[in-house]
C-alpha positions in Angstrom: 40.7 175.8 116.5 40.7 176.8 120.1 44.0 176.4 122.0 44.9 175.9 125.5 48.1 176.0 127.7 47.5 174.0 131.0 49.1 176.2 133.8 51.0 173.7 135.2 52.6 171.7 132.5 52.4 174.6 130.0 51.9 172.3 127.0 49.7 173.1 124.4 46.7 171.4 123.5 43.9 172.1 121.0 40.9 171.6 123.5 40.5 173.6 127.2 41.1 172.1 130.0 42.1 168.8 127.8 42.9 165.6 130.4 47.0 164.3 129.9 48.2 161.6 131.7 51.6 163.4 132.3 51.4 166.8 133.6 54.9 167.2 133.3 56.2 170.3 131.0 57.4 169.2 127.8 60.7 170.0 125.8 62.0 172.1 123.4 62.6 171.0 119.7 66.4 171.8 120.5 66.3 169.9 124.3 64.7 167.2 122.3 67.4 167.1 119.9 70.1 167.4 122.4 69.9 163.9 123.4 67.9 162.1 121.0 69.8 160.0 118.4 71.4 161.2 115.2 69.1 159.5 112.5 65.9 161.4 114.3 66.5 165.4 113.5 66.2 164.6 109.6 63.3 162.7 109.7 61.9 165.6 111.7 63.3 168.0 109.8 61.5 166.1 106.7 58.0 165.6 107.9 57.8 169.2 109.4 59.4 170.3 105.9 55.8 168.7 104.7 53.4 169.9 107.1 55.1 172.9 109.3 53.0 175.2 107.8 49.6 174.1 108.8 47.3 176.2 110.7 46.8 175.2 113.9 49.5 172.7 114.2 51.0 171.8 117.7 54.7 170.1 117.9 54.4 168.4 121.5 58.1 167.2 122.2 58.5 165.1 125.0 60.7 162.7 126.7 58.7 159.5 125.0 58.7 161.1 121.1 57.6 164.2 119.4 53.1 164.3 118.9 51.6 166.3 116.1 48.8 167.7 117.1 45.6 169.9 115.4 43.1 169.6 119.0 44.4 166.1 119.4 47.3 163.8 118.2 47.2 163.2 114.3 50.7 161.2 114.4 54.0 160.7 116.1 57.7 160.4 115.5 59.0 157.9 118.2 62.4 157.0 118.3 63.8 153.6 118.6 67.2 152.3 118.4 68.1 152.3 114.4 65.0 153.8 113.5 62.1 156.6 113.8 58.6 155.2 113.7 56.4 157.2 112.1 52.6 156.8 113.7 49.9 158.1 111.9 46.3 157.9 112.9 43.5 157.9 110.1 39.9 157.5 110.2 40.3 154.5 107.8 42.5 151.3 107.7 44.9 152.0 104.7 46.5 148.8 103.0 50.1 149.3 102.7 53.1 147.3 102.4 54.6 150.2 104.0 53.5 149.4 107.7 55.9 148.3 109.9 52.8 146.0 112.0 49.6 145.5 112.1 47.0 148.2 112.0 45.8 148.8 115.2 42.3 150.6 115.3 40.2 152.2 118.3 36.7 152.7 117.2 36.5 154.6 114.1 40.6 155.3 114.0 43.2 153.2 112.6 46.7 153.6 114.1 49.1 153.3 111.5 53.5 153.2 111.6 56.0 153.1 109.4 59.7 152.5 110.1 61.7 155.1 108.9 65.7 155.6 108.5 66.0 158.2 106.1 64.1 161.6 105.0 63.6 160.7 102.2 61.3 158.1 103.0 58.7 161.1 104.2 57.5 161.0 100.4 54.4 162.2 98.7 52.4 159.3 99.8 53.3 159.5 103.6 52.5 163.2 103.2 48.9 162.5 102.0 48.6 160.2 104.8 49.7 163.0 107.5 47.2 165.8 105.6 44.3 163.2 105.9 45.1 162.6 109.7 45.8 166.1 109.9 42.2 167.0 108.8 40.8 164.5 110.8 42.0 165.4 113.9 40.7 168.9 113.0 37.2 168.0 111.7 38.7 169.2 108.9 38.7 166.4 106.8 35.7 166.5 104.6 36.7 169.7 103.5 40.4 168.0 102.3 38.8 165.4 100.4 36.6 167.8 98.5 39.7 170.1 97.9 41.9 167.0 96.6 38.4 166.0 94.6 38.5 169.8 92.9 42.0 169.4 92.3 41.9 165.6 90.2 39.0 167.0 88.3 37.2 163.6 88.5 33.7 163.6 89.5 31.6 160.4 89.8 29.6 161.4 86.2 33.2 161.1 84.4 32.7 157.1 83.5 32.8 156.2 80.2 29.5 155.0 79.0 31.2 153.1 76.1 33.0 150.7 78.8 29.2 149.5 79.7 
């Protein structure tokens, strides 16, 4: 994917000449850090532990949160004042007892968030969730599926014709 670096804000984004409300440069992880809360660095530290390694990825900190980008915003790690919310954006409206509030969608995405106070809480489950929006965001995402497909070895001719 194509990445651009506006000249005046010098922030990274996926698309050229992308629009962004706030042409103001960003942060550094460690700026960030320096005068965010305690609780946040771990459940950074977690979710990048998960998903640092995709291609393409784009770690946007600013004053507001930290976005995860591939092209646009996939999710985002806000803080608040005993927890991290977690905000994921998928192309489908999950049911979860996990969600903090109500699912808000815009057209064909679903904005999703979860509270989070510990790492731990970035799980397997939450890190399916941030590969799907992942993939999304980077038209990627049919291409995923199939590969998760491959990898359960269920196809749709597996049913049992006994069960019928």
């Amino acid at each position: 994917m194509e990445r651009w670096t506006c000249p005046k804000c010098k922030r990274v984004f996926g698309r050229k000449n992308q629009s962004h409300l706030t042409c103001e440069p960003g942060l550094t992880i460690d700026a960030y850090f320096g005068q965010a809360h305690r609780f946040e660095r771990p459940i950074y530290d977690a979710v990048i532990d998960r998903i640092g390694e995709l291609p393409g990825l784009i770690i946007d900190p600013l004053d507001i949160g930290i976005l995860l980008k591939n092209g646009p915003m996939f999710a985002e790690l806000r803080p608040k004042t005993k927890w991290t919310a977690l905000g994921i954006s998928l192309g489908r409206k999950v049911e979860s007892s996990r969600w903090s509030r109500k699912v808000s969608s815009f057209g064909k995405k679903h904005f999703h968030v979860i509270n989070m106070v510990d790492p731990s809480e970035v799980d397997d489950e939450v890190h399916e969730w941030l590969l799907e929006a992942y993939h999304l965001a980077g038209g990627t995402l049919t291409d995923h599926l199939r590969r998760a497909e491959d990898e359960d070895g269920m196809v749709p001719d597996d049913v049992d014709d006994e069960i019928f």
